[in-house]
PAKESE-238879 format. One record per residue: residue in one letter; x, y, z of N, C-alpha, C in turn. Coordinates in steps of 0.2 Angstrom, whole numbers. Each point is the difference from the previous one (the first is absolute). Layout:
% PAKESE-238879
@r A	nx X	ny Y	nz Z	cax X	cay Y	caz Z	cx X	cy Y	cz Z
...
//
This chain:
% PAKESE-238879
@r X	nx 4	ny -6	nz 0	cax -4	cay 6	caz 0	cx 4	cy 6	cz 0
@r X	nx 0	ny 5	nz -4	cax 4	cay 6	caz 1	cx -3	cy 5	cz 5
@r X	nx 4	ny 2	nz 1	cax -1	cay 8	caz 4	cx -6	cy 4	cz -1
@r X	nx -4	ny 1	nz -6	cax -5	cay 4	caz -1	cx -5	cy -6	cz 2
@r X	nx -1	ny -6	nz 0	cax -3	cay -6	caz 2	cx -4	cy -2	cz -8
@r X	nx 5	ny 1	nz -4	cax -4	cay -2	caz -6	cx 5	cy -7	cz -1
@r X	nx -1	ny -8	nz -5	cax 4	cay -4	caz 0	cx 7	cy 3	cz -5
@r X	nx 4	ny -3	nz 3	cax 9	cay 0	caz -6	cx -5	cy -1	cz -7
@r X	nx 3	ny 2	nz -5	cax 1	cay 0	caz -7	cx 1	cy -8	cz -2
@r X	nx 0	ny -6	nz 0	cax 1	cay -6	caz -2	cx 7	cy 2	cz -6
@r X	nx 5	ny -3	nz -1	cax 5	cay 2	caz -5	cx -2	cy -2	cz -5
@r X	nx -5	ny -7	nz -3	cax 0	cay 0	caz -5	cx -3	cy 7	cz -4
@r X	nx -4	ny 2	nz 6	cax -5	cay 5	caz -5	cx 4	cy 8	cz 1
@r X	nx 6	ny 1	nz 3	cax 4	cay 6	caz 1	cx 5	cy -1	cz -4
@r X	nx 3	ny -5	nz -4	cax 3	cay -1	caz -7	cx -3	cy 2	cz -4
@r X	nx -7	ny -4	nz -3	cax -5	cay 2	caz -6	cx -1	cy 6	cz 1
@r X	nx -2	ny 2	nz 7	cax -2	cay 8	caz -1	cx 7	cy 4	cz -5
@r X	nx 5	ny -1	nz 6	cax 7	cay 4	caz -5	cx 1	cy -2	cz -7
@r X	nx 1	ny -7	nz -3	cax 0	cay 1	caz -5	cx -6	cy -2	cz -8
@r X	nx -5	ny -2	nz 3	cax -6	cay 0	caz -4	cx 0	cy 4	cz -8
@r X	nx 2	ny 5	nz 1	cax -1	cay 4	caz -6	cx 10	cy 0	cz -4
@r X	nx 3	ny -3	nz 3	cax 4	cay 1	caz -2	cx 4	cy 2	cz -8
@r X	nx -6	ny -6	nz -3	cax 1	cay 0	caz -7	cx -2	cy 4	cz -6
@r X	nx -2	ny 4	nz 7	cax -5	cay 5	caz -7	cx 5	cy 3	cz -5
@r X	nx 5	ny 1	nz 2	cax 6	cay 7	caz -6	cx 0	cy -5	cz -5
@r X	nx 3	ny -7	nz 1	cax 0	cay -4	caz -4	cx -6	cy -1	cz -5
@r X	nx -3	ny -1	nz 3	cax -8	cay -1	caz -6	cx -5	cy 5	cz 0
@r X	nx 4	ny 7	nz -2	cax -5	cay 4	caz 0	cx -1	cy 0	cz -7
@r X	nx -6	ny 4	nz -3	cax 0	cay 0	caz -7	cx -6	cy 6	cz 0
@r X	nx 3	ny 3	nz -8	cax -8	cay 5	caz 1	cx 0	cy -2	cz -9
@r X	nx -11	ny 1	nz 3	cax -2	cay -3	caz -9	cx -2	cy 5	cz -2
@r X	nx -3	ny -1	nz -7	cax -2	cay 3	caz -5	cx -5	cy 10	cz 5
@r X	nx -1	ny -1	nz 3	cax -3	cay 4	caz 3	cx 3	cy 3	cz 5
@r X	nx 6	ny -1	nz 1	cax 6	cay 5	caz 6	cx -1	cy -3	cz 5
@r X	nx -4	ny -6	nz 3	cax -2	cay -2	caz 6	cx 7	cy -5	cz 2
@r X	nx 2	ny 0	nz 6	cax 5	cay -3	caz 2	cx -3	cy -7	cz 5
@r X	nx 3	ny -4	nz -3	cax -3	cay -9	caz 3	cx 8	cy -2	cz 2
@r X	nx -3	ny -6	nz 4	cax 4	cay -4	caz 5	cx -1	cy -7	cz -1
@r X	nx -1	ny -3	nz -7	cax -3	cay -7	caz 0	cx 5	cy -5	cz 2
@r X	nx 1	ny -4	nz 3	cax 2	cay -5	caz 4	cx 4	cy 1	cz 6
@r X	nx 0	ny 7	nz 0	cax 3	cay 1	caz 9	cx -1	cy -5	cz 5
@r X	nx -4	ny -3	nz 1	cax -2	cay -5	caz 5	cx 7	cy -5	cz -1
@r X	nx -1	ny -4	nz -7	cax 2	cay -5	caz -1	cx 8	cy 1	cz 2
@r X	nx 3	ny 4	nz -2	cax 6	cay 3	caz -3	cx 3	cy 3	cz 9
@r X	nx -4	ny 2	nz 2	cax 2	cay 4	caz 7	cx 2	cy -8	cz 6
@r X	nx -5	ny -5	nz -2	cax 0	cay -6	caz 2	cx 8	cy -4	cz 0
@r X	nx 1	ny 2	nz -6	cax 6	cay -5	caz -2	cx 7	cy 5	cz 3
@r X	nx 0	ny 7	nz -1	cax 5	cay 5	caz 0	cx 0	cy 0	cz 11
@r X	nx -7	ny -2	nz 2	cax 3	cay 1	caz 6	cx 0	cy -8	cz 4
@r X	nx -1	ny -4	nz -3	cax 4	cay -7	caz 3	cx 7	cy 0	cz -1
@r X	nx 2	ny 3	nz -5	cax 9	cay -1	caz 1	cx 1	cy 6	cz 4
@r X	nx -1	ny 5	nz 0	cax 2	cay 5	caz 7	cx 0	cy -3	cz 5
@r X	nx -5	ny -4	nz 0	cax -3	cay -2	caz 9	cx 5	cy -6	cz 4
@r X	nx 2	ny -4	nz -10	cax 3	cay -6	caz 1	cx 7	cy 3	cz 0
@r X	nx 3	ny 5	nz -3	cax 7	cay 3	caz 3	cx 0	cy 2	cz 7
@r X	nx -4	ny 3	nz 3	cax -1	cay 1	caz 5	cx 0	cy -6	cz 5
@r X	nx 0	ny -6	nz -1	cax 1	cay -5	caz 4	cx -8	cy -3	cz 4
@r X	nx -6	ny 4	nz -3	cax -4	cay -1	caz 6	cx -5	cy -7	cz -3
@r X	nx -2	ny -1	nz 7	cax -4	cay -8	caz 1	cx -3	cy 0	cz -5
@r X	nx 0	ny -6	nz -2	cax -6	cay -2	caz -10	cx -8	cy 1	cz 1
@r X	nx 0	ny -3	nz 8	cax -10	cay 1	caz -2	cx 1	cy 9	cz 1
@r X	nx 4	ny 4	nz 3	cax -1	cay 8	caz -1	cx -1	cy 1	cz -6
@r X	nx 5	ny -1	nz -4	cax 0	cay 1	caz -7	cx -6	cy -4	cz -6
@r X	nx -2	ny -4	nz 4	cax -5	cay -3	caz -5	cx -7	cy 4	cz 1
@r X	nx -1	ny 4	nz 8	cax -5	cay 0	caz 1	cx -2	cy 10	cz -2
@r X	nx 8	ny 1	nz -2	cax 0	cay 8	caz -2	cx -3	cy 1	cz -6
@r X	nx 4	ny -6	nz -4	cax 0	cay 3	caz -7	cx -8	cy -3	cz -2
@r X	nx -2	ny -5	nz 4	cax -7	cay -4	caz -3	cx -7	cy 8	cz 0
@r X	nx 5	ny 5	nz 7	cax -5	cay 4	caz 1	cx 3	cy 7	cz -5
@r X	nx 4	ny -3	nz -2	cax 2	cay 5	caz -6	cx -3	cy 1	cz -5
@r X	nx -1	ny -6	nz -2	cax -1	cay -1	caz -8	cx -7	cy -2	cz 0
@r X	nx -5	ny -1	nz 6	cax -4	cay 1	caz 0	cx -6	cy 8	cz 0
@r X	nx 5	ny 4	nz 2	cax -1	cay 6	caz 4	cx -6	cy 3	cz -5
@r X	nx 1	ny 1	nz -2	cax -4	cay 3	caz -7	cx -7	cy -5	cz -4
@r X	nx 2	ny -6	nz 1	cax -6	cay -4	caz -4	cx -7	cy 3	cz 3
@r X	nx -3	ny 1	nz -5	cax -7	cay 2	caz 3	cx -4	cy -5	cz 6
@r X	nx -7	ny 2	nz 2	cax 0	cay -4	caz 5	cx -8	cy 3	cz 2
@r X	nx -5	ny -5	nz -1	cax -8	cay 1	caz 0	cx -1	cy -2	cz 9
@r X	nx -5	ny 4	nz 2	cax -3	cay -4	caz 6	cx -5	cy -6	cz -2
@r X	nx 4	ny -4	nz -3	cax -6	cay -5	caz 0	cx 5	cy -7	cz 1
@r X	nx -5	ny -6	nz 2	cax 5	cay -6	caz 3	cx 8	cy -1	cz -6
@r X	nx -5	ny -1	nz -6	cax 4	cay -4	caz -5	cx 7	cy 3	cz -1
@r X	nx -1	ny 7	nz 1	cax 5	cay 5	caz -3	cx 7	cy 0	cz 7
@r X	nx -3	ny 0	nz 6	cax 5	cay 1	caz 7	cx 1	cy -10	cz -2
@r X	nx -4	ny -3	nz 4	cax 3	cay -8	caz -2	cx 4	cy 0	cz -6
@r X	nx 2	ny 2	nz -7	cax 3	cay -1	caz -5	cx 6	cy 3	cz 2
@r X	nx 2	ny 6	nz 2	cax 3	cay 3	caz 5	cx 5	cy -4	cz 3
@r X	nx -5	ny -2	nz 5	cax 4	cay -3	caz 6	cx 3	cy -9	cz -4
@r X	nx -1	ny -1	nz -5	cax 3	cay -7	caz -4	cx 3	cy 1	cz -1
@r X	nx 2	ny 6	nz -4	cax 7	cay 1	caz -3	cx 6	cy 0	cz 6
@r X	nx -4	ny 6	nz 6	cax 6	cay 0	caz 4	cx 2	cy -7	cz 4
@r X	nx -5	ny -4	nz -1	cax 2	cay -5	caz 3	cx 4	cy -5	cz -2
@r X	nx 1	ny 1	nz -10	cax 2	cay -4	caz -3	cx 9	cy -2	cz 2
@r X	nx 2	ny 5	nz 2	cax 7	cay -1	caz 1	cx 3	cy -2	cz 7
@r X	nx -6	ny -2	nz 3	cax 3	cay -2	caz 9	cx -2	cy 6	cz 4
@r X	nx -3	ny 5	nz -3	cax -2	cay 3	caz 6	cx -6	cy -1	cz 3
@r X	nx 0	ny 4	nz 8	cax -6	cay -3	caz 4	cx -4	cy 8	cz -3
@r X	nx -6	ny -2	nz -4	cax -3	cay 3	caz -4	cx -5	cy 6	cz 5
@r X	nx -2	ny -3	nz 5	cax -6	cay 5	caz 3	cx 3	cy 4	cz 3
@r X	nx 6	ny 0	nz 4	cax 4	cay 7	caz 1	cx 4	cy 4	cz -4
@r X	nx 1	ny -3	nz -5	cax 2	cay 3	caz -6	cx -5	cy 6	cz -4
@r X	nx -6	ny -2	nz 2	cax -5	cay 2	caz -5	cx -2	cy 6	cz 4
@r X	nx 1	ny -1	nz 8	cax 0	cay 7	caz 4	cx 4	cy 4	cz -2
@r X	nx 6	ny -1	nz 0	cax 6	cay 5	caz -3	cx 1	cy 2	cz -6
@r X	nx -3	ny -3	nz -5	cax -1	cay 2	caz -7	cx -7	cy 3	cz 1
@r X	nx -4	ny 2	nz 1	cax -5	cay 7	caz 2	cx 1	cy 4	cz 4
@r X	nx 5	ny 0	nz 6	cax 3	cay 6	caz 5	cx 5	cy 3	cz -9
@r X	nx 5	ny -4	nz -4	cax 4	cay 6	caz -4	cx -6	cy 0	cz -3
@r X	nx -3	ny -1	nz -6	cax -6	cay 3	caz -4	cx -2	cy 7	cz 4
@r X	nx 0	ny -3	nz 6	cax -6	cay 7	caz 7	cx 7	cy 7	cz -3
@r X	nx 6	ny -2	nz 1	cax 6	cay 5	caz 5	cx 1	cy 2	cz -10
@r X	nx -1	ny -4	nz -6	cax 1	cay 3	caz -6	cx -5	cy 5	cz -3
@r X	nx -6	ny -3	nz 4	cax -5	cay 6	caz -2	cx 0	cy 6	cz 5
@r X	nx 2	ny 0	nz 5	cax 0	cay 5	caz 3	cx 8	cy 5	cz -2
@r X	nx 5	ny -3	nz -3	cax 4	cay 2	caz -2	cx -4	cy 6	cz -7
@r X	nx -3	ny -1	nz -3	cax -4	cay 3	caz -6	cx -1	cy 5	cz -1
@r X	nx -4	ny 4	nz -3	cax -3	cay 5	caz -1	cx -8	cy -1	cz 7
@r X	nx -3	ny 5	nz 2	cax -7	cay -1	caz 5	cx -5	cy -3	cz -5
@r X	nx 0	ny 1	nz -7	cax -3	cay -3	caz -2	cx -4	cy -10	cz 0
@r X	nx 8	ny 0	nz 1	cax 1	cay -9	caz 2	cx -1	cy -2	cz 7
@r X	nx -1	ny 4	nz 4	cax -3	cay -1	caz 7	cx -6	cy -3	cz -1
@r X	nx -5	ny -1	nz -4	cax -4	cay -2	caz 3	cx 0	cy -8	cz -3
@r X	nx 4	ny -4	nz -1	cax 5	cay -8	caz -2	cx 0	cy -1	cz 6
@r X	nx 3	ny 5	nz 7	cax -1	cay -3	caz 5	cx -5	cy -4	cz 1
@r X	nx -7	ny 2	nz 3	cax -5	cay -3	caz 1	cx -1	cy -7	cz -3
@r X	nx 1	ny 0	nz -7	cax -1	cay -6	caz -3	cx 5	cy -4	cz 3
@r X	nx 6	ny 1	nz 0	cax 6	cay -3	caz 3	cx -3	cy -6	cz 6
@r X	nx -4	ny 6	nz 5	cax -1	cay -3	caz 5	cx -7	cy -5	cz -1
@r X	nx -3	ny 2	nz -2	cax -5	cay -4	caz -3	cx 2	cy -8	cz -5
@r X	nx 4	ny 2	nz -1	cax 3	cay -7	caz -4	cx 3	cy -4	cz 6
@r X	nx 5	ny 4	nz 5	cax 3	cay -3	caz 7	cx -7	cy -4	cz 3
@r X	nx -4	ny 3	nz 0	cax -6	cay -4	caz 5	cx -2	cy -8	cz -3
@r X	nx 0	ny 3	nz -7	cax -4	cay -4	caz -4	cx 7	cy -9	cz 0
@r X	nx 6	ny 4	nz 1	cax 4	cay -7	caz -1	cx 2	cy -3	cz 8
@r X	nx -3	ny 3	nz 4	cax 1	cay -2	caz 7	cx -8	cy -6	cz 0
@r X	nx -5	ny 4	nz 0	cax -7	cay -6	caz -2	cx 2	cy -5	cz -2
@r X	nx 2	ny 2	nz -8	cax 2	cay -8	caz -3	cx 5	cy -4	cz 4
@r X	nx 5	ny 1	nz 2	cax 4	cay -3	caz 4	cx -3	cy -4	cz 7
@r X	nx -2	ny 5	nz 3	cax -3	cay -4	caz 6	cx -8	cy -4	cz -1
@r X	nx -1	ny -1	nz -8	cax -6	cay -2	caz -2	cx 2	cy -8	cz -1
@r X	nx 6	ny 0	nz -1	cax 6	cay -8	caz -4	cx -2	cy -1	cz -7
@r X	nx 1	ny 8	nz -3	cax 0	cay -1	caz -7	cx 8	cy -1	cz -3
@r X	nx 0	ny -3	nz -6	cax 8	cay -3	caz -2	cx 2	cy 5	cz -5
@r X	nx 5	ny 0	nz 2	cax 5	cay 5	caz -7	cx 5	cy -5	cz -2
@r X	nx 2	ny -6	nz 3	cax 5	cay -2	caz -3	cx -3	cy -9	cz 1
@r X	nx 5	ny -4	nz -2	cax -1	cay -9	caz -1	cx 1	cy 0	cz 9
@r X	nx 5	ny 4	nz 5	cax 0	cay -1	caz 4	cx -6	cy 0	cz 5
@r X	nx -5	ny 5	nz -3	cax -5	cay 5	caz 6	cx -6	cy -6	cz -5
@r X	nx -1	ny -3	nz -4	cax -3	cay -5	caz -2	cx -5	cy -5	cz 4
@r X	nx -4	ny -1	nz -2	cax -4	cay -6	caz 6	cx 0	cy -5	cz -3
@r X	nx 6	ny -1	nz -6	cax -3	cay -7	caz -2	cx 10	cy -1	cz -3
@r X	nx 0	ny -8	nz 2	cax 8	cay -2	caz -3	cx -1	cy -2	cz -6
@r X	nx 8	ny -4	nz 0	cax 0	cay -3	caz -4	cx -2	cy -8	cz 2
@r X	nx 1	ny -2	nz 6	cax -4	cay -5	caz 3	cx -5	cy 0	cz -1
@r X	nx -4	ny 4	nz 0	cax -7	cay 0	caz 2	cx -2	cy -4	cz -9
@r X	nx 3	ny 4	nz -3	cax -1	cay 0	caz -8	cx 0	cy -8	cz -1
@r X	nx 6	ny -2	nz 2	cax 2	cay -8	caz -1	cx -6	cy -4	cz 3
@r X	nx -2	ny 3	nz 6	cax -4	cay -7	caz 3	cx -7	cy 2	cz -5
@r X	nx -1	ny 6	nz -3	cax -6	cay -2	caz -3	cx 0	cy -4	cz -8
@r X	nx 7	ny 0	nz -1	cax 1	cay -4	caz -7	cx 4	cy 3	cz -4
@r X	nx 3	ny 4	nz 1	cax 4	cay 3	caz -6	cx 9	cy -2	cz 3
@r X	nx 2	ny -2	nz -5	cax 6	cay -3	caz 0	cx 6	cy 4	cz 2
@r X	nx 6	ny -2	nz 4	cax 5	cay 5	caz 1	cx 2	cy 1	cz -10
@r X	nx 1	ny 9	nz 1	cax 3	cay 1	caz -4	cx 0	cy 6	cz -1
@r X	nx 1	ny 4	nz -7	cax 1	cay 7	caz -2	cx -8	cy 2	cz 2
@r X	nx -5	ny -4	nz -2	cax -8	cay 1	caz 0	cx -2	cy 4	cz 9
@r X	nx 3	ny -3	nz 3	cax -2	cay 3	caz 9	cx 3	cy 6	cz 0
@r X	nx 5	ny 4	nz -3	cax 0	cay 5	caz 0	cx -3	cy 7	cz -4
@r X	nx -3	ny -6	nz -8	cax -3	cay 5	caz -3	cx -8	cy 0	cz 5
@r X	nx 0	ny -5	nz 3	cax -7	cay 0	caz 4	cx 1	cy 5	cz 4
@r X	nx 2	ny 1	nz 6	cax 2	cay 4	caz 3	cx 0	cy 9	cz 0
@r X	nx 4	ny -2	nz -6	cax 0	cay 10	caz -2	cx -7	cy 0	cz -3
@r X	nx -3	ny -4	nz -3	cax -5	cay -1	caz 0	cx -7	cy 3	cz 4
@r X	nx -1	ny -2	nz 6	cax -2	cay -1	caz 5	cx 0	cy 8	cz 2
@r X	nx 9	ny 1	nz 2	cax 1	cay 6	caz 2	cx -4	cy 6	cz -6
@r X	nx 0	ny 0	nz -4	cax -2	cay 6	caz -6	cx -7	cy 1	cz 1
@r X	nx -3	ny -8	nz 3	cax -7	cay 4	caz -1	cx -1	cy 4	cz 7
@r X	nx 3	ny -5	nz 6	cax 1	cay 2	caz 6	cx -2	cy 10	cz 2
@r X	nx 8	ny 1	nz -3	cax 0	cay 8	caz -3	cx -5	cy 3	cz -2
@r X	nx 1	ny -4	nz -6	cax -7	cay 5	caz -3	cx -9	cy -1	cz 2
@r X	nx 1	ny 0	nz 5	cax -7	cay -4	caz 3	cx -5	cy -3	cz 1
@r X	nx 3	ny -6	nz -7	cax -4	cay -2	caz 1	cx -4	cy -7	cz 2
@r X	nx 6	ny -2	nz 7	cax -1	cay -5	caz 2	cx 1	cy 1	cz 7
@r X	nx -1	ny -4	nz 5	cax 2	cay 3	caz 7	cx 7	cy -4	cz 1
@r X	nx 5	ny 2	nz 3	cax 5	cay -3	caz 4	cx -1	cy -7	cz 5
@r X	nx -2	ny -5	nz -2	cax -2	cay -5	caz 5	cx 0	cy -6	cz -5
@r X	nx 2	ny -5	nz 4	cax 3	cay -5	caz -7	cx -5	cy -4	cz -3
@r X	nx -7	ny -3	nz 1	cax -6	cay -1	caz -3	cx -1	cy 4	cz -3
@r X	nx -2	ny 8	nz 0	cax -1	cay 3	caz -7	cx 6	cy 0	cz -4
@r X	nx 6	ny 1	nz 3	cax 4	cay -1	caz -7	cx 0	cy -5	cz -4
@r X	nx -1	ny -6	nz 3	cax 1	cay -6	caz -2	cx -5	cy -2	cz -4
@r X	nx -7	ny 2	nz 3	cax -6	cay 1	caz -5	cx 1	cy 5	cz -8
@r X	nx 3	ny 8	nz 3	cax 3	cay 3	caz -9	cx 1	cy -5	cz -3
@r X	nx 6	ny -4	nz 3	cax 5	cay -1	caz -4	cx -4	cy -8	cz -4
@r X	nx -6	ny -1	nz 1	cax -4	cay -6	caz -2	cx 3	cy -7	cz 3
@r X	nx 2	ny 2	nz 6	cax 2	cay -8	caz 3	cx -3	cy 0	cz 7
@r X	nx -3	ny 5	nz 3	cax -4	cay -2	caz 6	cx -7	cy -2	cz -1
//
């Protein structure tokens, strides 16, 4: 707890703050109409601040969980399930624990838009409103990843499906509609989607 009794800054997310935007010189561009764009800043800031971080010497889940919040920083982002759980899949694709990740990646969105013009002040609220909405899903036991899943690959076996490539494509399966809602997280409905319950 710091002194003002607000909490520490977490590092992964006082890294990304610092360098987030890093890449913008590099991919700046301006088009037919004199307007100046920034197209793959995210991607490119991702990769330019892993090797800093990793010159720097610093722990790999730091580094993994800075830049994931890097190169996401900027993706668009609805208050609706599909859009936050797609969200949090990605971030969890690479080993990250996704639902505190997905807090930290809406605190920078919060600290980017208030960094803006007052016009963009009012992103806050949505911001915060998408935070609710990913806390619900979370403590609802909706899935973002095969790991937050209510159904294995065992389960898959014992109703007939043979070990192989196919349990996985069932699976991601399962999860997609999961996400996109339309199924519940519980292993008799997926197993019913998937036409084997």
């Amino acid at each position: 707890m710091a002194e003002d009794g607000s909490s520490p800054c977490p590092p992964s997310l006082a890294w990304a703050a610092l360098l987030h935007d890093i890449a913008k010189p590099a991919t700046f561009t301006v088009d037919e109409e004199g307007r100046g764009h920034f197209f793959g800043h995210p991607e490119r800031g991702a990769e330019l601040s892993r090797k800093i971080m990793r010159r720097l010497a610093l722990p790999e889940a730091l580094v993994r969980d800075a830049c994931l919040l890097i190169r996401y920083h900027d993706r668009p982002l609805r208050d609706e399930p599909a859009s936050l759980l797609g969200q949090m899949r990605l971030l969890s694709g690479c080993g990250a624990d996704a639902a505190p990740l997905m807090d930290l990646l809406l605190d920078l969105k919060r600290a980017d838009a208030l960094g803006k013009a007052p016009g963009c002040f009012s992103y806050v609220d949505e911001i915060e409103r998408m935070r609710a909405t990913a806390h619900a899903l979370i403590a609802s036991g909706a899935a973002w990843s095969l790991k937050t899943l209510a159904l294995s690959g065992a389960d898959l076996i014992q109703a007939g499906i043979a070990p192989g490539s196919e349990i996985g494509l069932l699976l991601n399966k399962a999860l997609d509609a999961q996400i996109a809602g339309g199924v519940e997280n519980e292993r008799g409905a997926l197993l019913t989607h998937l036409g084997l319950g």
